[in-house]
N, CA, C, O and CB atoms as a CASP TS submission, in Angstrom:
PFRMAT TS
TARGET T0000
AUTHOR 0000-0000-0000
METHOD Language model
MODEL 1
PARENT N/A
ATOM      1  N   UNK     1      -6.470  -8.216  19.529  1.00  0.00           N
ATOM      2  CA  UNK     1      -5.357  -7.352  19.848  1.00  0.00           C
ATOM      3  C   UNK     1      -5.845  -6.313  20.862  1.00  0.00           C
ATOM      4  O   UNK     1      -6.685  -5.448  20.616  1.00  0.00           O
ATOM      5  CB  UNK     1      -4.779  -6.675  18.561  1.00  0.00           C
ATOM      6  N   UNK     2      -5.129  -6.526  22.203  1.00  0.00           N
ATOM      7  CA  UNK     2      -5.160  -4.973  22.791  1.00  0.00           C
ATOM      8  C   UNK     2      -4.850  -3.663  22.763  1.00  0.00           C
ATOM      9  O   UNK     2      -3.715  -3.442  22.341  1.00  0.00           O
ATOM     10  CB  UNK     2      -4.869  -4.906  23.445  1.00  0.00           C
ATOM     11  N   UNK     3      -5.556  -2.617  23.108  1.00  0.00           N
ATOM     12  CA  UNK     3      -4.998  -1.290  23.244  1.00  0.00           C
ATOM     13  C   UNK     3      -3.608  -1.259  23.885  1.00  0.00           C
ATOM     14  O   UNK     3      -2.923  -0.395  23.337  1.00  0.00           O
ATOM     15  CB  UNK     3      -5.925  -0.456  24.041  1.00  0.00           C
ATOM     16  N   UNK     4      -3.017  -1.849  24.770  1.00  0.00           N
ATOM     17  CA  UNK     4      -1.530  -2.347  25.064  1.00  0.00           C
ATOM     18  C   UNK     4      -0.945  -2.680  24.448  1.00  0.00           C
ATOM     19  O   UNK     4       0.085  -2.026  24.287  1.00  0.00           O
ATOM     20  CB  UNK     4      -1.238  -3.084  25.683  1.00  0.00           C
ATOM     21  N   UNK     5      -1.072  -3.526  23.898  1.00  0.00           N
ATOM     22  CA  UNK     5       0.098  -4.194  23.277  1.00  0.00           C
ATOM     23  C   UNK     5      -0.118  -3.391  21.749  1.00  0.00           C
ATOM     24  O   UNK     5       0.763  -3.737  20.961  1.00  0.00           O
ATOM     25  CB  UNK     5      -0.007  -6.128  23.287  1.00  0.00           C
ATOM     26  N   UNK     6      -0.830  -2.669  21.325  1.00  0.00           N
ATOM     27  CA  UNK     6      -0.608  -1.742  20.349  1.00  0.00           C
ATOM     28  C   UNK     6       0.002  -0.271  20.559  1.00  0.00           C
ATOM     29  O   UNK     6       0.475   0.435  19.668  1.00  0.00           O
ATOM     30  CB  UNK     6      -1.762  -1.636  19.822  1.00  0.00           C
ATOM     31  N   UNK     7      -0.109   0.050  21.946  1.00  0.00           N
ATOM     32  CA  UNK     7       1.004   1.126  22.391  1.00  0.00           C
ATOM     33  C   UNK     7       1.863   0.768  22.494  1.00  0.00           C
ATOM     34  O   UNK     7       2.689   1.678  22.552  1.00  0.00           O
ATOM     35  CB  UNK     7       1.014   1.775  23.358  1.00  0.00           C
ATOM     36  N   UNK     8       2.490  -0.641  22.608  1.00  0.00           N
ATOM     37  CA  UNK     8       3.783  -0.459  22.734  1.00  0.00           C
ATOM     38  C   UNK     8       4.516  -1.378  21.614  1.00  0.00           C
ATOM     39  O   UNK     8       5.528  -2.034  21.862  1.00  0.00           O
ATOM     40  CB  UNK     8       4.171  -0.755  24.180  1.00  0.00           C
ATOM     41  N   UNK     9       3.903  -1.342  20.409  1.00  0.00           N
ATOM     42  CA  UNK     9       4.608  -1.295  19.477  1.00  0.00           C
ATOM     43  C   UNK     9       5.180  -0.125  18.752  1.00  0.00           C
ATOM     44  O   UNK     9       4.310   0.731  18.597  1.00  0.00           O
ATOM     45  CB  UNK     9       4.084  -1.889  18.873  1.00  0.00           C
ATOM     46  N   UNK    10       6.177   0.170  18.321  1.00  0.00           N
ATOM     47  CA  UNK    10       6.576   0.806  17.293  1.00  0.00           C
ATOM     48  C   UNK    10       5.950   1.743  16.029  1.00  0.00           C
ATOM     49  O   UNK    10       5.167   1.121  15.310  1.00  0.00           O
ATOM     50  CB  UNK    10       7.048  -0.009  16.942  1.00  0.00           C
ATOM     51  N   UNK    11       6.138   2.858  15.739  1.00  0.00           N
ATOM     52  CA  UNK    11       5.259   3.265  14.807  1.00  0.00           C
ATOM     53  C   UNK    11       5.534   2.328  13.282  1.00  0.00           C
ATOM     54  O   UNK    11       4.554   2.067  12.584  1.00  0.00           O
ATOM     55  CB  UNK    11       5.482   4.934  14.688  1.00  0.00           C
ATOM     56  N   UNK    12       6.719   1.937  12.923  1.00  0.00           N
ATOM     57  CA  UNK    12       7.145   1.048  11.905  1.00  0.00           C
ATOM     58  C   UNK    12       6.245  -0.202  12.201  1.00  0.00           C
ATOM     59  O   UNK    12       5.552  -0.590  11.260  1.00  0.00           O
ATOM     60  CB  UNK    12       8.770   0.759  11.944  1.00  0.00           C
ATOM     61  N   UNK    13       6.202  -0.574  12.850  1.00  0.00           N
ATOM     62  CA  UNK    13       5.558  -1.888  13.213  1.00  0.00           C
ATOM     63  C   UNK    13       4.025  -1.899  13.400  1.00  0.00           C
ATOM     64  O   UNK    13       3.353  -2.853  13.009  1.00  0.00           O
ATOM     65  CB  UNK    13       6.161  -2.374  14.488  1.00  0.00           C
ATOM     66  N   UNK    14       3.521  -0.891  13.966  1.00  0.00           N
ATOM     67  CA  UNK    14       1.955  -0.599  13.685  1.00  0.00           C
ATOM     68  C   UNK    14       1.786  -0.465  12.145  1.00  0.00           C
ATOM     69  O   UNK    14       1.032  -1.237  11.554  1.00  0.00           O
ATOM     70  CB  UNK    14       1.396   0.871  14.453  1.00  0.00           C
ATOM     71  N   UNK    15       2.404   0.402  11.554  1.00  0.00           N
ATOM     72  CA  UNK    15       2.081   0.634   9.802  1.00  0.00           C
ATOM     73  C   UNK    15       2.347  -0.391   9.097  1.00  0.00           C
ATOM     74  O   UNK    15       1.998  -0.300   7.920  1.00  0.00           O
ATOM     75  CB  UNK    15       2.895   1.723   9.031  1.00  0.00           C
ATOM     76  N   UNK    16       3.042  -1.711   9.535  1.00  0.00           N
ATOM     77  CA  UNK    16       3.573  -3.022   8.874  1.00  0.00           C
ATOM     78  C   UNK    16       2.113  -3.910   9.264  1.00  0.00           C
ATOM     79  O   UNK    16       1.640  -4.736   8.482  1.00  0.00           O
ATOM     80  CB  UNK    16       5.305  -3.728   9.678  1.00  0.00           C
ATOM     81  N   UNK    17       1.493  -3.582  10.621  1.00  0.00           N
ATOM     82  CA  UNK    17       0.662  -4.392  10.903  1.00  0.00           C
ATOM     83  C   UNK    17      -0.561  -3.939  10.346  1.00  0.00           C
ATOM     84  O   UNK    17      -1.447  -4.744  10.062  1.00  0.00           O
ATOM     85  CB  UNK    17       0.663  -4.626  12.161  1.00  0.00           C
ATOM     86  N   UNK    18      -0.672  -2.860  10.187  1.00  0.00           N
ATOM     87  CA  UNK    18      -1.891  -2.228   9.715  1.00  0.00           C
ATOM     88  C   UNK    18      -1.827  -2.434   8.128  1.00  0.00           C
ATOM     89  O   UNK    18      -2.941  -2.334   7.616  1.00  0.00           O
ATOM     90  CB  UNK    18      -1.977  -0.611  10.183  1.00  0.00           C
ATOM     91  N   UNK    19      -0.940  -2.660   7.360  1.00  0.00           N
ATOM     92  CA  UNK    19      -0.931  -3.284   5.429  1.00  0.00           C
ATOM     93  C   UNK    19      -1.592  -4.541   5.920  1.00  0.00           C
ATOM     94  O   UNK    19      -2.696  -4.907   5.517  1.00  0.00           O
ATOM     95  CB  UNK    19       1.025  -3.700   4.315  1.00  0.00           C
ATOM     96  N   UNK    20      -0.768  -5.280   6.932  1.00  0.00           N
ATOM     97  CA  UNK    20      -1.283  -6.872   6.748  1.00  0.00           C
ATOM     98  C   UNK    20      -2.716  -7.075   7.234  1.00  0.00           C
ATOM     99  O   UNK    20      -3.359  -8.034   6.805  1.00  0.00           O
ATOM    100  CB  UNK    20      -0.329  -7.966   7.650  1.00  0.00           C
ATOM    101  N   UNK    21      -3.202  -6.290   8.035  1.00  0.00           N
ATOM    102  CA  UNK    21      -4.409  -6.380   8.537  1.00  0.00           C
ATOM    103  C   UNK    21      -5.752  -5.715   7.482  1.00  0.00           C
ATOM    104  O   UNK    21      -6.948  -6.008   7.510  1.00  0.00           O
ATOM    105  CB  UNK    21      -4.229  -5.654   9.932  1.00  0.00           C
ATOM    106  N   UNK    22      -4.994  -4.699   6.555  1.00  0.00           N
ATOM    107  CA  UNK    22      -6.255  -4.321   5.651  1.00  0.00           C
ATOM    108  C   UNK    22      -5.698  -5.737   4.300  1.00  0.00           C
ATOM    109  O   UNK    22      -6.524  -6.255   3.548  1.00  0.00           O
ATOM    110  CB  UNK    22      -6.228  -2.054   4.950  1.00  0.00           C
ATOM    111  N   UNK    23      -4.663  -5.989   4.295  1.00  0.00           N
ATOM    112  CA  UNK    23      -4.899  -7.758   3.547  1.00  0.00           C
ATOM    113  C   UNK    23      -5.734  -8.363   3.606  1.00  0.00           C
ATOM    114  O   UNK    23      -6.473  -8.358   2.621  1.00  0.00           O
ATOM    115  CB  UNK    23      -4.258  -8.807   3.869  1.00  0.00           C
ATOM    116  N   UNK    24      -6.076  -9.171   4.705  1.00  0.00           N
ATOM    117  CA  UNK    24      -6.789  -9.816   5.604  1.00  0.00           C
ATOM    118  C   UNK    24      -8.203  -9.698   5.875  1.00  0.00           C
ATOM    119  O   UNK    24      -8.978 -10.647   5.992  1.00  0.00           O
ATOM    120  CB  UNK    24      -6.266  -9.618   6.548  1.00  0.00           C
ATOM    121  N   UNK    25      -8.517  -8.345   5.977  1.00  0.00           N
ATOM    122  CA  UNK    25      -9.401  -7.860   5.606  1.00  0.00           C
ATOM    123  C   UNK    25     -10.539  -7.479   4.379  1.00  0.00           C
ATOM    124  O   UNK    25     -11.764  -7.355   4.372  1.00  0.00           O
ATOM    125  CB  UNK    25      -9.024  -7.405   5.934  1.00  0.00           C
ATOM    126  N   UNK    26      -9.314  -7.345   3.208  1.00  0.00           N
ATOM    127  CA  UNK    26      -9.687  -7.911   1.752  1.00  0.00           C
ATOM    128  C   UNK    26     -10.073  -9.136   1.495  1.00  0.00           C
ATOM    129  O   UNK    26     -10.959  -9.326   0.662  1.00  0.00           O
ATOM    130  CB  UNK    26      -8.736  -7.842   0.925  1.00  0.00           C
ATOM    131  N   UNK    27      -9.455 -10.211   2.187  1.00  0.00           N
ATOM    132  CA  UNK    27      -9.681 -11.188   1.921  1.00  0.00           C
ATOM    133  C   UNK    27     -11.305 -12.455   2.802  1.00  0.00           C
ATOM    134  O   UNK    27     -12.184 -13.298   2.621  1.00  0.00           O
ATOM    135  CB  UNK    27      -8.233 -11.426   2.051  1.00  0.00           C
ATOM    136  N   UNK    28     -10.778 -11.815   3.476  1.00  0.00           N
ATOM    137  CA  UNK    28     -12.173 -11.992   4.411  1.00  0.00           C
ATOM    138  C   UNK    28     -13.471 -11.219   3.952  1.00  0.00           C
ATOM    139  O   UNK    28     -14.392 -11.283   4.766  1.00  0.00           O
ATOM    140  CB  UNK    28     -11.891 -11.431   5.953  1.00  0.00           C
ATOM    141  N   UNK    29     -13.704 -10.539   2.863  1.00  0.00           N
ATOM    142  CA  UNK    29     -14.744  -9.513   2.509  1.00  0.00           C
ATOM    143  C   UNK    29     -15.141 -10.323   1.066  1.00  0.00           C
ATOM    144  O   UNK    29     -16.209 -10.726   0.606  1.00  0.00           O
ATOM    145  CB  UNK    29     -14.091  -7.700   2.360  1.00  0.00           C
ATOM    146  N   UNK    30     -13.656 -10.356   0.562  1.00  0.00           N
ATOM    147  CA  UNK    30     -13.719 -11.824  -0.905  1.00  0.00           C
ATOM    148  C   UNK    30     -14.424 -13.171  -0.430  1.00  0.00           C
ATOM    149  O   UNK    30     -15.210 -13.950  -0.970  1.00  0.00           O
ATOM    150  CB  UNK    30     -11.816 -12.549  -1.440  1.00  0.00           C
ATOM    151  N   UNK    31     -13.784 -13.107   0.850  1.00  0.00           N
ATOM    152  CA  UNK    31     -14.653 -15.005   1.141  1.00  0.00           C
ATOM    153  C   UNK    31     -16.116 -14.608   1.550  1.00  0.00           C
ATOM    154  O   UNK    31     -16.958 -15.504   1.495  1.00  0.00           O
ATOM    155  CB  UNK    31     -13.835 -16.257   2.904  1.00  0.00           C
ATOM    156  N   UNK    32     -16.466 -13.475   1.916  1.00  0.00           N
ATOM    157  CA  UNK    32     -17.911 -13.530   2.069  1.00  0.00           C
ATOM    158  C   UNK    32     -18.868 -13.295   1.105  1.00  0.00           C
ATOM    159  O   UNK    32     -20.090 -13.427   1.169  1.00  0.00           O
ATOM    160  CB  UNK    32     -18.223 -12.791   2.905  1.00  0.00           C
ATOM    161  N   UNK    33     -17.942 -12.823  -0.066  1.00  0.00           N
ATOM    162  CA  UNK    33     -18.728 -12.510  -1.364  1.00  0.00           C
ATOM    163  C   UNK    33     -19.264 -13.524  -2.007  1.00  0.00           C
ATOM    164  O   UNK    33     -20.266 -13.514  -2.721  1.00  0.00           O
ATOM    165  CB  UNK    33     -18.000 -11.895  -2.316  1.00  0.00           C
ATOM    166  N   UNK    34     -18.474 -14.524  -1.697  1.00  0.00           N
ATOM    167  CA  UNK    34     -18.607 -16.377  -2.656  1.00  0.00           C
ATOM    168  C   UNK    34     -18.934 -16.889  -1.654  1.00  0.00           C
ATOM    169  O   UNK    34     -18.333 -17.964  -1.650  1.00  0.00           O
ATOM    170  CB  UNK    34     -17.138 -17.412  -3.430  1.00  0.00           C
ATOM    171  N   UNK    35     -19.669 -16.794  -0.543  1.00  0.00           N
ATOM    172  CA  UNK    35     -20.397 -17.249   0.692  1.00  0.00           C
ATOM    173  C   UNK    35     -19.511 -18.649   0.762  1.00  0.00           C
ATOM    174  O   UNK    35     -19.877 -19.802   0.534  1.00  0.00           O
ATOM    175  CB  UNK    35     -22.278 -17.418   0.526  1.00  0.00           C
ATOM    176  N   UNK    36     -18.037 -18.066   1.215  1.00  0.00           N
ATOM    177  CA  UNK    36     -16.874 -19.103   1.932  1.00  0.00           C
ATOM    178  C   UNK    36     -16.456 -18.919   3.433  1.00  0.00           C
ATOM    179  O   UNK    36     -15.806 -19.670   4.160  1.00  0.00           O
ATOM    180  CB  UNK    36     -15.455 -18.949   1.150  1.00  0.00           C
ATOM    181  N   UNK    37     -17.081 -17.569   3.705  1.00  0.00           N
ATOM    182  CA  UNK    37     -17.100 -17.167   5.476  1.00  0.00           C
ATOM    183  C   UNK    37     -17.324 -17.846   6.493  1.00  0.00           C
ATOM    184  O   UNK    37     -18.530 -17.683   6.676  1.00  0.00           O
ATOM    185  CB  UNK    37     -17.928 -16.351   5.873  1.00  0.00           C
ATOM    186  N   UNK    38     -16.970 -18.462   7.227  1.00  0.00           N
ATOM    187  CA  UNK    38     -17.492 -19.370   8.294  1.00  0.00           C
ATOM    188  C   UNK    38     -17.673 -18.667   9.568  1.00  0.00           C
ATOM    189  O   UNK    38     -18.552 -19.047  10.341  1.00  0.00           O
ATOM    190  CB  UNK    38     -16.579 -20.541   8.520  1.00  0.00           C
ATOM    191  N   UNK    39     -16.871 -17.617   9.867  1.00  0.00           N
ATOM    192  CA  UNK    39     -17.419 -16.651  11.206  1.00  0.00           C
ATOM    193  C   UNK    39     -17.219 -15.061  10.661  1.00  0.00           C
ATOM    194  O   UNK    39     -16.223 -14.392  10.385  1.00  0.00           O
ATOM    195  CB  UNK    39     -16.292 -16.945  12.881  1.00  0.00           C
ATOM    196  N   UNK    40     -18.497 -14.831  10.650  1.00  0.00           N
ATOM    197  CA  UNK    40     -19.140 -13.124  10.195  1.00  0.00           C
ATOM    198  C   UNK    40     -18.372 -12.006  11.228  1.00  0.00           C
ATOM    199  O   UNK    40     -18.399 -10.777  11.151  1.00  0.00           O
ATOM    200  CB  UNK    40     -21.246 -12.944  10.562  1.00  0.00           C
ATOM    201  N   UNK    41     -17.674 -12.875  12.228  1.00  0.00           N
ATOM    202  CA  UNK    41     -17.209 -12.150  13.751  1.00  0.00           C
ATOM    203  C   UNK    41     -16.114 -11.752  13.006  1.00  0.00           C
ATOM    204  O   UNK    41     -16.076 -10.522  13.009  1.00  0.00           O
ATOM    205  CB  UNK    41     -16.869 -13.127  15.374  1.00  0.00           C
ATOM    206  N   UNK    42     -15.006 -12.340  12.228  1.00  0.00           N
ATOM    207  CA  UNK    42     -14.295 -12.199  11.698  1.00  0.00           C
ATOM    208  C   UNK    42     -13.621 -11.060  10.989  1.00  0.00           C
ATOM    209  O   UNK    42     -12.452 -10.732  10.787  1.00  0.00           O
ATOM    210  CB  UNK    42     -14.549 -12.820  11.365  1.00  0.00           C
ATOM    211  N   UNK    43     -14.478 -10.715  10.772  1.00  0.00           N
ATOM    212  CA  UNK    43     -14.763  -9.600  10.047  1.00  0.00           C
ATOM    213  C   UNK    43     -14.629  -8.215  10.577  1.00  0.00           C
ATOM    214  O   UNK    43     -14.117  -7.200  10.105  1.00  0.00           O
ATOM    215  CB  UNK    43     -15.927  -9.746   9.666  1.00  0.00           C
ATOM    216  N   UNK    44     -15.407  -8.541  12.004  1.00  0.00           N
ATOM    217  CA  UNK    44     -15.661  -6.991  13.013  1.00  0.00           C
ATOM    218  C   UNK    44     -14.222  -6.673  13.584  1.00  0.00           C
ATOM    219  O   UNK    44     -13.807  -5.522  13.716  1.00  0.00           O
ATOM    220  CB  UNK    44     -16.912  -7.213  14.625  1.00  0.00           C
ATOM    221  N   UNK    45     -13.590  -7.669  13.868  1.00  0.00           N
ATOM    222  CA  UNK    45     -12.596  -8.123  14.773  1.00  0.00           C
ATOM    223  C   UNK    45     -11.607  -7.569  13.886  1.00  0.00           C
ATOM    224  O   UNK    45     -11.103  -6.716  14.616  1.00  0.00           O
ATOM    225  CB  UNK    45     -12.509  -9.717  15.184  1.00  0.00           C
ATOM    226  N   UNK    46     -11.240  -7.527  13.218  1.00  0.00           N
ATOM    227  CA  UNK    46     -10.158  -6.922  12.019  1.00  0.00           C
ATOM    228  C   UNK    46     -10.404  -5.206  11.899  1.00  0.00           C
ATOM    229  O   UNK    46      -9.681  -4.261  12.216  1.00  0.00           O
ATOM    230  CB  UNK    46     -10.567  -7.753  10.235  1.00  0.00           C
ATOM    231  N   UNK    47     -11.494  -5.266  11.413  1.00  0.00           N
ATOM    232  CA  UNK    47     -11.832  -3.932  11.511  1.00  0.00           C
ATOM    233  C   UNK    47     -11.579  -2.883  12.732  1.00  0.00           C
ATOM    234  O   UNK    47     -11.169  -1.739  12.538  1.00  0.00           O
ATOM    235  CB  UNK    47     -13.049  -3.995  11.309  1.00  0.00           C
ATOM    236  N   UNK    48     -11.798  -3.280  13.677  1.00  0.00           N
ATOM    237  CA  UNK    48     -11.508  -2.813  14.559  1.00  0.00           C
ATOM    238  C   UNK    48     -10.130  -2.936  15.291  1.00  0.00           C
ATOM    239  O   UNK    48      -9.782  -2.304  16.288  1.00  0.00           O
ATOM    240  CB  UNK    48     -12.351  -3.067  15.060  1.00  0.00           C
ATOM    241  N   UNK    49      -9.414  -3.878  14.598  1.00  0.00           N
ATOM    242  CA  UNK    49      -7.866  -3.843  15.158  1.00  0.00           C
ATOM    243  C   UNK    49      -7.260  -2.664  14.616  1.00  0.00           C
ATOM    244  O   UNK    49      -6.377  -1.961  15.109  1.00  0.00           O
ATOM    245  CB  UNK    49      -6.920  -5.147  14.719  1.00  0.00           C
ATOM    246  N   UNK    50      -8.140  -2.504  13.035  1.00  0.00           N
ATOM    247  CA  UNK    50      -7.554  -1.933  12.548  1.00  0.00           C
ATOM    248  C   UNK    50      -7.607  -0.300  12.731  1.00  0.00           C
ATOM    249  O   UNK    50      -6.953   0.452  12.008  1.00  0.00           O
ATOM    250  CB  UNK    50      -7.717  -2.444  11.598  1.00  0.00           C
ATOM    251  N   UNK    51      -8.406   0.121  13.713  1.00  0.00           N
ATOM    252  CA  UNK    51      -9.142   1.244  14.217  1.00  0.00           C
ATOM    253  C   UNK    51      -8.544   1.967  15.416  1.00  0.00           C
ATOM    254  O   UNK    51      -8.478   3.170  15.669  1.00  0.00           O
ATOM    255  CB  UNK    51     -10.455   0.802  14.557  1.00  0.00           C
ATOM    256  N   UNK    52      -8.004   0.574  16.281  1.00  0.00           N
ATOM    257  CA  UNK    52      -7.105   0.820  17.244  1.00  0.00           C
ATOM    258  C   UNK    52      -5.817   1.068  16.613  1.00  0.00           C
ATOM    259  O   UNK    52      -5.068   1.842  17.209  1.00  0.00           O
ATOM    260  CB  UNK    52      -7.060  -0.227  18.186  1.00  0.00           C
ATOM    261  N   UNK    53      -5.567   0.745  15.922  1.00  0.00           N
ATOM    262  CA  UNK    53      -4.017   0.962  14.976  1.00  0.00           C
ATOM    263  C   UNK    53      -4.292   2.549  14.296  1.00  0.00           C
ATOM    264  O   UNK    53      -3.342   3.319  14.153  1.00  0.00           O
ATOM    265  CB  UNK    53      -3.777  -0.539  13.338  1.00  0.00           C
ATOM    266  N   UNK    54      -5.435   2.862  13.975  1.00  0.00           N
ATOM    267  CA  UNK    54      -5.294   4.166  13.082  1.00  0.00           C
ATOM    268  C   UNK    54      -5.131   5.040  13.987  1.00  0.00           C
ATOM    269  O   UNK    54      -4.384   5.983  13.726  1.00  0.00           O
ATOM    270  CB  UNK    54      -6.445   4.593  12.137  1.00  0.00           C
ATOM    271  N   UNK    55      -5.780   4.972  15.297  1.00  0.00           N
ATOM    272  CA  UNK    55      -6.320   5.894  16.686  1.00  0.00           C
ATOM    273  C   UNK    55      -4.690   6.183  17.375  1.00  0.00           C
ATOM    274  O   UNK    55      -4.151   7.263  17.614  1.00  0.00           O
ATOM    275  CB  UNK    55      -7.645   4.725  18.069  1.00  0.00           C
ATOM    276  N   UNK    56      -4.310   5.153  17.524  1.00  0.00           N
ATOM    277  CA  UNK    56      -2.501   5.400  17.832  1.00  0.00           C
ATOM    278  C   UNK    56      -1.761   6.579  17.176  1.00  0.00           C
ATOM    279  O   UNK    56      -1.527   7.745  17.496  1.00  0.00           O
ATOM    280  CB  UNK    56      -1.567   4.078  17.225  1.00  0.00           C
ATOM    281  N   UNK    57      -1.446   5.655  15.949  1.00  0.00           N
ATOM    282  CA  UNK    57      -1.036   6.405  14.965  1.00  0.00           C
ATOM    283  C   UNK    57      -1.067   7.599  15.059  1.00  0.00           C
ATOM    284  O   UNK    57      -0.120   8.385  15.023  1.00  0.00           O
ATOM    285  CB  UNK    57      -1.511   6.189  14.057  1.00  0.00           C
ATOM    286  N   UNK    58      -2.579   7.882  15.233  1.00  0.00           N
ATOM    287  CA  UNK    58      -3.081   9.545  14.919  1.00  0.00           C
ATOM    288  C   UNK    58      -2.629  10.440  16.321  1.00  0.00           C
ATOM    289  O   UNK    58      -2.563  11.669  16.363  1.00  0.00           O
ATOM    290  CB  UNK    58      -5.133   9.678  14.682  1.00  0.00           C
ATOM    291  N   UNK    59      -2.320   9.450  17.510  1.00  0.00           N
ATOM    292  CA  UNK    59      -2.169  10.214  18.586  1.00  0.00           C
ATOM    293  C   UNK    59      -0.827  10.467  18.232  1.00  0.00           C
ATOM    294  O   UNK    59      -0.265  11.561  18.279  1.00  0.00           O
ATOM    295  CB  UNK    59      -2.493   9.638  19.964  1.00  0.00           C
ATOM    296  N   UNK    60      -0.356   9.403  17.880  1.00  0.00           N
ATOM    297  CA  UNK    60       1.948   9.729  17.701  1.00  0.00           C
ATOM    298  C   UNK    60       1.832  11.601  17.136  1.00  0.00           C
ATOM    299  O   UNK    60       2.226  12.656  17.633  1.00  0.00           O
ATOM    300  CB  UNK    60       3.232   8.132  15.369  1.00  0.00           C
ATOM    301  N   UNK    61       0.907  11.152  15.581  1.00  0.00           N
ATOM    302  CA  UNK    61       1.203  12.280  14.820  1.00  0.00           C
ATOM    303  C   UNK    61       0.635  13.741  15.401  1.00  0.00           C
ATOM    304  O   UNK    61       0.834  14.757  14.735  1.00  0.00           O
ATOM    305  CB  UNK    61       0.649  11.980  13.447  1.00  0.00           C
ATOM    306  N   UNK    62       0.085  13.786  16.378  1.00  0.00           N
ATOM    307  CA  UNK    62      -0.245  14.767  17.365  1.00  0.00           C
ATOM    308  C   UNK    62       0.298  15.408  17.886  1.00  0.00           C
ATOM    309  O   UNK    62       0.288  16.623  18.087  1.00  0.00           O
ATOM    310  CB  UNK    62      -0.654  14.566  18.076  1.00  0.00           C
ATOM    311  N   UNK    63       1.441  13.758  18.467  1.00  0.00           N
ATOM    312  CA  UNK    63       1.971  14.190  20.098  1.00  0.00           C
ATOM    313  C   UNK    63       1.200  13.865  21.136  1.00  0.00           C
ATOM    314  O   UNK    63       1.635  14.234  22.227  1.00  0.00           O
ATOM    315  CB  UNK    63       2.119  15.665  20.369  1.00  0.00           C
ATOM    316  N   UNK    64      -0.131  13.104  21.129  1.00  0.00           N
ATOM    317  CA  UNK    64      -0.632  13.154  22.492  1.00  0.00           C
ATOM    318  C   UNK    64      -0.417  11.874  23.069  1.00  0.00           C
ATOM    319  O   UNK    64      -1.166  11.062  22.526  1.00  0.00           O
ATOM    320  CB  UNK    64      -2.066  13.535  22.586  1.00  0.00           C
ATOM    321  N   UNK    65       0.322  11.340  23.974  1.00  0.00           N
ATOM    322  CA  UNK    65       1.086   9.844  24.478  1.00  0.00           C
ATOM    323  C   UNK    65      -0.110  10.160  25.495  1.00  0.00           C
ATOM    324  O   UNK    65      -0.271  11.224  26.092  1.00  0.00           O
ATOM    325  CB  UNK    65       3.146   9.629  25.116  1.00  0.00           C
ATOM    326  N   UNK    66      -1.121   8.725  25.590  1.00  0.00           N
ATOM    327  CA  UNK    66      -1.731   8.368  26.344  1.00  0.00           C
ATOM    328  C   UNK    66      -1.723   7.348  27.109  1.00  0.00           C
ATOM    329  O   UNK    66      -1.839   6.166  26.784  1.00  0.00           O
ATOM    330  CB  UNK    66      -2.371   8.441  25.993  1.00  0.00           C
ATOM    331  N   UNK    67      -1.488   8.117  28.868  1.00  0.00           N
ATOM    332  CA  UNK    67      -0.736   7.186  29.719  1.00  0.00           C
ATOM    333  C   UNK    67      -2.017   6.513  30.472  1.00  0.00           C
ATOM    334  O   UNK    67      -3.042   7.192  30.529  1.00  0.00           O
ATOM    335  CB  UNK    67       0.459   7.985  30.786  1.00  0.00           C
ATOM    336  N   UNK    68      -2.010   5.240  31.040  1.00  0.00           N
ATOM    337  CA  UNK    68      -3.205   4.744  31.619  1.00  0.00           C
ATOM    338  C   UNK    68      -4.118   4.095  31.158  1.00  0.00           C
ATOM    339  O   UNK    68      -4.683   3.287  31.895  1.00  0.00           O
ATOM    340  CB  UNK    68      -3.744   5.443  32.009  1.00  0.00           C
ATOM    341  N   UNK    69      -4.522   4.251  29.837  1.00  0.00           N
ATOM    342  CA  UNK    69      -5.468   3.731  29.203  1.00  0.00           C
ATOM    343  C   UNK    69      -7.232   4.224  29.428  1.00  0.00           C
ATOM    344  O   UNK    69      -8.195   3.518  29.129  1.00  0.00           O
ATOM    345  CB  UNK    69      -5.166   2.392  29.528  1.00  0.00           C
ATOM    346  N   UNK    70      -7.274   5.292  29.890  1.00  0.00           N
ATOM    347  CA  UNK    70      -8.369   6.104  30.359  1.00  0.00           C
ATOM    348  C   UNK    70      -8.719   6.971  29.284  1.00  0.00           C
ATOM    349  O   UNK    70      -9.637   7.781  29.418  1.00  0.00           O
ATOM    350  CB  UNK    70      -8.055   6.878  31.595  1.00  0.00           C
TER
END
């Protein structure tokens, strides 16, 4: 997921994506516990969607709209 296409979702729709993504995330942490993981990448990659989703968020609840991506 890009920093784009997560600005221009919706704050409803980031917080819908961000439940399903800490799901996903549960579950991918369960499959590595019972060594069912097949890519460890998996893992980072979620986490960090989910980081870009909190970082938004936190700008909405600010107020600070960041134009450019700089």
């Amino acid at each position: 997921m890009r920093i784009n296409d997560v600005r221009a979702m919706s704050t409803q729709e980031l917080k819908d994506e961000l439940y399903s993504l800490q799901e996903r995330l549960f579950d991918l942490r369960r499959k590595k516990a019972v060594g069912g993981l097949e890519r460890g990448e998996d893992i980072t990659d979620v986490r960090k969607d989910i980081a870009r989703i909190n970082m938004i968020l936190r700008e909405r609840e600010l107020g600070h709209e960041v134009e450019g991506g700089k």
